[in-house]
Structures are given as structure tokens and as C-alpha cells.
N, C-alpha and C positions, 0 to 999 in steps of 0.2 A: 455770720459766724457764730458756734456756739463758746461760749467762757465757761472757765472755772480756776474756782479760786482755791489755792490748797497751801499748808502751811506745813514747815518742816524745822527741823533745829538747828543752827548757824554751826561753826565752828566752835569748839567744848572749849579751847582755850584763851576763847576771846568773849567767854559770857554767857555762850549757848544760846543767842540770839534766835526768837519766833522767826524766822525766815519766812515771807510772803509772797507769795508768786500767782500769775494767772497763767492761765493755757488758753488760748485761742484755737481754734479748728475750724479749718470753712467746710462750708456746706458744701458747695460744687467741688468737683472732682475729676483730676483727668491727671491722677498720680500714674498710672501706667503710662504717659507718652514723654515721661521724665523720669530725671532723680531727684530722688525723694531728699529735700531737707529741714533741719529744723532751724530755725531763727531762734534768737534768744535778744531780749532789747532790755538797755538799763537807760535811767534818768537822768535830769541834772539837780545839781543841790535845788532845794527848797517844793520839789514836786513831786512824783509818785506814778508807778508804775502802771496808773491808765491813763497818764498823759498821751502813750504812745497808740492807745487804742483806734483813733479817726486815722493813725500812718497805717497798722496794722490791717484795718477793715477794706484801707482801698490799696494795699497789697494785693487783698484777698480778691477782691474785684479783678485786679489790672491779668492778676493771673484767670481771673476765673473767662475772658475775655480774650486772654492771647490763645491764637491762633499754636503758635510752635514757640515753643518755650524751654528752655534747656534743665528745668528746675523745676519741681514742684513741691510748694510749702504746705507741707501735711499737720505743721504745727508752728505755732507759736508763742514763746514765755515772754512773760515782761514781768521785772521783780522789782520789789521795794527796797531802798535802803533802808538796813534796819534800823533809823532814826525817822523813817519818813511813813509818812498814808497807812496804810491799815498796820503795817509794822511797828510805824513808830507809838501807834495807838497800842498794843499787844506787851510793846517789850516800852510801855510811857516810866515803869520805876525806874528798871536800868537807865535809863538816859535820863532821867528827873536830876541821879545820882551821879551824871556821867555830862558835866555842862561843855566838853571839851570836847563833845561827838564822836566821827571817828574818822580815819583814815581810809585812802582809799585800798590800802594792802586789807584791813578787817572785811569790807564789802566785798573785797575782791575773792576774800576765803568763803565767806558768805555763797556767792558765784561757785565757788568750784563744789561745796555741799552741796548744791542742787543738781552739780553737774556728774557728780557723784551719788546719787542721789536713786537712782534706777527709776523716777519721775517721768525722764524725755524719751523719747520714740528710741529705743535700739536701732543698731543699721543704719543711721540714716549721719550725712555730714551736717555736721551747724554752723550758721552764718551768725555774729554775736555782732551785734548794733548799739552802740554807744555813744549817748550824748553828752558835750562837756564833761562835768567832772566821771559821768558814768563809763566815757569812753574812756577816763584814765584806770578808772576800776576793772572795767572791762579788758585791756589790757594786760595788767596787772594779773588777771585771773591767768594768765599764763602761766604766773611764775612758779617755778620748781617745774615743771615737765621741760623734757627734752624737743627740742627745736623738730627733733623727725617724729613726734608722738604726743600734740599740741593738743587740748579738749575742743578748741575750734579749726575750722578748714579755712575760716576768710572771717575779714571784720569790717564792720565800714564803721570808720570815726565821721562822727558828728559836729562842729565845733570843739573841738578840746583843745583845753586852755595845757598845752604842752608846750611850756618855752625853753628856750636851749638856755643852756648853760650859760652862755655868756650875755646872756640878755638877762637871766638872772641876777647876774654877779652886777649888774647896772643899777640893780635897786638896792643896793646897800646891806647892812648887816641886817634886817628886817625883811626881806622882798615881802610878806604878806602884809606890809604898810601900805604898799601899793591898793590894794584893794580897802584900805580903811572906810574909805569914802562909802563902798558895797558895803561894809560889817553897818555902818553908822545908819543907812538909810534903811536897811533889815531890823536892826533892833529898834525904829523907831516907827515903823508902821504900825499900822491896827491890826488887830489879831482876836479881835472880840465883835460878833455882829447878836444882833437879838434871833436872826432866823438865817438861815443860806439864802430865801429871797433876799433879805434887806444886803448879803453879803454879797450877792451877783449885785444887785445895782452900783453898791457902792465900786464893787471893782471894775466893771465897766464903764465907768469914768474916770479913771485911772491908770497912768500907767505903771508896767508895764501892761496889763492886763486889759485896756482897751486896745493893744495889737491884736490880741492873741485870738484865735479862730473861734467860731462861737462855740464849735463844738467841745473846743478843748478845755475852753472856760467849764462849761458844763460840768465837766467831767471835773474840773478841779474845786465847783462848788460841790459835788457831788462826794470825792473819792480824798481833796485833799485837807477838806474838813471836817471836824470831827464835832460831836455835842460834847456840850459840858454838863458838870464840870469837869475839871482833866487838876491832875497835880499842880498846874504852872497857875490855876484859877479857882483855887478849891472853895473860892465866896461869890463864885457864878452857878447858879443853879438852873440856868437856862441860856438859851443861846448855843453860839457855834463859834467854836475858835479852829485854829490850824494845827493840823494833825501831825504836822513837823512844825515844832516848837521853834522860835526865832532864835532862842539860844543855839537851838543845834542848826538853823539852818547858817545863822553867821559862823561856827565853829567850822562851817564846813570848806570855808572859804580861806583856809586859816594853812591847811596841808600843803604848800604849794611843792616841796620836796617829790610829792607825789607826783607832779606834773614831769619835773626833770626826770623821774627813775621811770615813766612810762615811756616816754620822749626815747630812753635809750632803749628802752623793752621794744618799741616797736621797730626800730631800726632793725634789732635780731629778727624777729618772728618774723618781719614783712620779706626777708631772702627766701622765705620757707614757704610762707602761705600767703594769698590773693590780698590786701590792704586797700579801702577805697575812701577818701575824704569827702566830704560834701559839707559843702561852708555857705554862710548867709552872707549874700553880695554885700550886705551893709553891715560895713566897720563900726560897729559899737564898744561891743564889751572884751572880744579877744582881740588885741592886737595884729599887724600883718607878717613882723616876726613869726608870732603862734603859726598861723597860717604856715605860711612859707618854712617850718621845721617842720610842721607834721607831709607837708607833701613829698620832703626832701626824705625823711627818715622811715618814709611807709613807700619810695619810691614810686606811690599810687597815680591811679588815676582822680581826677578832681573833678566836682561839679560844683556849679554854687546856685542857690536859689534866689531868685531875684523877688525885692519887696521883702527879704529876711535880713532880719540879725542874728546875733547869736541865739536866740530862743528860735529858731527854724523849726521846731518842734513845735510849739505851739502858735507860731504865726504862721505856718505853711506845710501842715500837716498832709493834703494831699500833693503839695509840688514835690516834697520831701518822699514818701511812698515812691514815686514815678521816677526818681530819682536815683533811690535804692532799689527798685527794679531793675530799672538800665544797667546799674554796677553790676550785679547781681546774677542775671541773665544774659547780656551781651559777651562779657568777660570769662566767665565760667568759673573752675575751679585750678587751671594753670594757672600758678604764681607766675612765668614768664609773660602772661600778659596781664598782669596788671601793671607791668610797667610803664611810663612815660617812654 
């Protein structure tokens, strides 16, 4: 597939945010015996928007492979939150200034500038792909259009941490204490290596980072670290720290409000348009509450990947692609059958 990388300006009233984005395009082609769409894929806190590249690449295969295929992906984006990977490197003062990161309603505006943007292939429907907290953003980039005039045609949530209302009201006047335990073990890993070699070894014996695919690792020495020094290390003159700063990556675990107001947003939008879940067989990090309200309020079809947990991104990057193929292509673009 060929990449490119292009940068554009966030929403003006949230900071003007460096927006970061890639565009993918395969090389094979066999856009005439389909329709034509365009994919658009966002993250989960702490990563960056070429995590999704090794799902992306054997998309491009599985299509370029199928026989009869109802779809053909002529493009596809994957974007940075603008706290993260080459973004969070661009716009490092705003957020040096900003230790409270952001919300997923900001990223989500973020989302619609690009989609607003005259960037993505005219003509064509978009399929918007969201992991964890990215599928609550992604969601959210709904909001303000009208249920019959939505900027996506179909969405497949990824793990998202979207839990109902009354499982919230269970954790008390605090629910994001709940995740303490995540804010504690973020703000106290290492974030300082002498070179990205010495930063792969180290993380490859660690988890969570000895799950995760080789290739994805790769890409996260590669894409989610940054050289120093950086504002957060300005008496490092050498070396590589992380390109999403641990401040903002624990801030971002912090929004859970966010999770309830997508949780309802997709109940609406999924009457309208195609919704499709895909969850990692092993219960880790989301709950089966989480679970069982996103199936329920996206009325969708569900897969799960077996040998994942929550990071199915990066521990099952090609079961994941094959997965959101099937969604994808089997089902089509009637909301009537996405249903159970």
C-alpha cells in the first residue's frame, strides 16, 4: 500500500489543534466490480494512529485476494489524537500547558475537521473504525448531524469501554476511581530509554507489550516515540521518550462521562446505519457489562477474537482485519441487517 502523511487544523475553538492523519491506498485494484469506500480508523489512549497499519495492510490483501466482494476500499485514514504520536509531538506546548488532556467530544471535533476537510475521496460511503476510547470519539463525531445525513454510512466498534448508566451509578461519586489502579501503573512506568533499540528490548519483556504483534511493537518504537529532549525532559539531550506523554495518556482515562454519552449516541445512529462490535475473547480490561451494552445499543452483529483482550489491535492485528472484512462485506450497507 502506498502512505501519506498530511496535516491540517483541528477545531478553532478548542485550540486549533495540528491534526495528523495518514492516508493509505493499495496498489491492487478491482474498484470497478464494487462500491467504492472509504474507511477512516482512530486509537486507543496511550497509542497512535499507525498502530492500525499491519489491520489496515491485510484489509488491503484480503480485498485484493477476494474473488467477489461487495466493497471496494479505495482509501484509507488513520488519525492521531491530538495529544498522541506525531500530533501529540506538533501541538507538545498546548498540551505541556494542558495536563488535563482532552475529551473525547475535542477529538471527536477534531474527526469531523477532517471530515470536513475536502482531504477524503468525494462520492464514496465511509466505514469509521474505532478502538476503545477511539470508538467513543468516533462515535461522538456524530454529534450535531441529523440521524438521515450522518458523515459515516457504518462503524465497527472495537472494544469500547461504553458502560450503561447503571453500572456506572455502581462506582460511586468518583466512577473514574475505578480505573485508579490504570492512572497509577501509567504514571509510573518508564518513559525514558537511551535509543528505540534499547526501548524495544526493554518492552518486549514486559507487559503489556510482550502480547502485542511484532509488527505493532515495531511501529510503536517506531511512530509512538519520539527523540529528545521534549518539554516533559528538557535535561535529556539524547535518547527517546514517548510521544504521548504519561500525563496525558493517564488524563485520558479520566473522561468516563464520555463512555455513557456515546453508549446513548449509538443506540440512535445504530436504527439508521449498519453498527458492528468485535471484542477480544479475553476479559481483561473492559468489563462484560461494557460488552453486553454495546451489543445491545448498536443492536449489531458481534465477533470476538480469540487469544485477545482488550488491545485486539495490537495483539491480533491480522485476526482483527478478517474480522472487519466479514462485517464489512457479508452485511453490506442495509442497517436492517446488521441486526441480531
Amino acid at each position: 500500500m502506498q502512505t501519506e502523511e498530511l496535516f491540517f487544523p483541528g477545531n478553532a475553538e478548542d485550540g486549533a489543534w495540528t491534526m495528523a492523519v495518514k492516508k493509505y491506498t493499495p496498489i491492487a485494484s478491482n474498484e470497478a466490480k464494487a462500491e467504492t469506500v472509504t474507511m477512516f480508523f482512530a486509537h486507543s489512549v496511550g497509542t497512535h494512529k499507525e498502530t492500525w497499519e499491519p489491520t489496515i495492510e491485510r484489509l488491503f490483501e484480503l480485498q485484493a485476494t477476494s474473488r467477489d466482494s461487495s466493497i471496494f476500499i479505495a482509501e484509507a485514514w488513520s488519525i492521531d489524537g491530538p495529544n498522541h504520536g506525531h500530533a501529540g509531538v506538533l501541538n507538545e506546548r498546548a498540551f505541556f500547558e494542558r495536563p488535563q488532556g482532552i475529551t473525547s467530544y475535542e477529538w471527536a471535533r477534531g474527526m469531523q475537521a477532517l471530515f470536513n476537510s475536502g482531504l477524503m475521496r468525494p462520492g464514496t460511503k465511509r466505514i469509521g473504525v474505532g478502538h476503545s476510547a477511539g470508538a467513543c470519539a468516533l462515535i461522538l463525531s456524530t454529534t450535531g448531524y441529523q440521524l438521515d445525513n450522518l458523515p459515516l454510512e457504518s462503524i465497527v466498534v472495537v472494544e469500547p469501554p461504553m458502560l450503561p448508566k447503571e453500572v456506572v451509578a455502581k462506582l460511586g461519586s468518583d466512577p473514574s476511581m475505578a480505573l485508579a489502579a490504570v492512572v497509577k501503573a501509567v504514571m509510573a512506568r518508564r518513559d525514558v530509554w537511551v535509543s528505540r533499540e534499547d526501548a524495544e528490548q526493554w518492552l518486549q519483556k514486559r507487559l503489556p507489550w510482550n502480547r502485542w504483534h511484532p509488527a505493532v511493537l515495531r511501529s510503536f518504537v517506531k511512530h509512538g516515540l519520539r527523540d529528545l529532549p521534549n518539554m516533559t525532559h528538557p535535561d535529556r539531550t539524547t535518547g527517546v521518550t514517548l510521544a504521548c506523554t504519561k500525563i496525558q495518556e493517564a488524563a485520558g482515562f479520566g473522561y468516563w462521562q464520555d463512555g455513557l454519552d456515546a453508549l446513548k449516541r449509538m443506540e440512535e445512529i445504530s436504527a439508521t446505519i449498519p453498527t458492528y462490535c468485535i471484542l477480544g475473547a479475553e476479559i481483561d480490561m473492559v468489563p462484560p457489562a461494557a460488552h453486553n451494552a454495546c451489543i445491545k445499543a448498536g443492536r449489531s452483529s458481534v465477533q470476538r477474537i480469540a487469544g485477545a483482550g482488550h488491545s485486539v489491535v495490537q495483539e491480533k492485528p491480522y485476526e482483527l482485519a478478517s474480522a472487519i472484512w466479514k462485517a464489512v462485506t457479508e452485511r453490506g450497507f442495509d442497517p436492517a441487517s446488521s441486526k441480531l
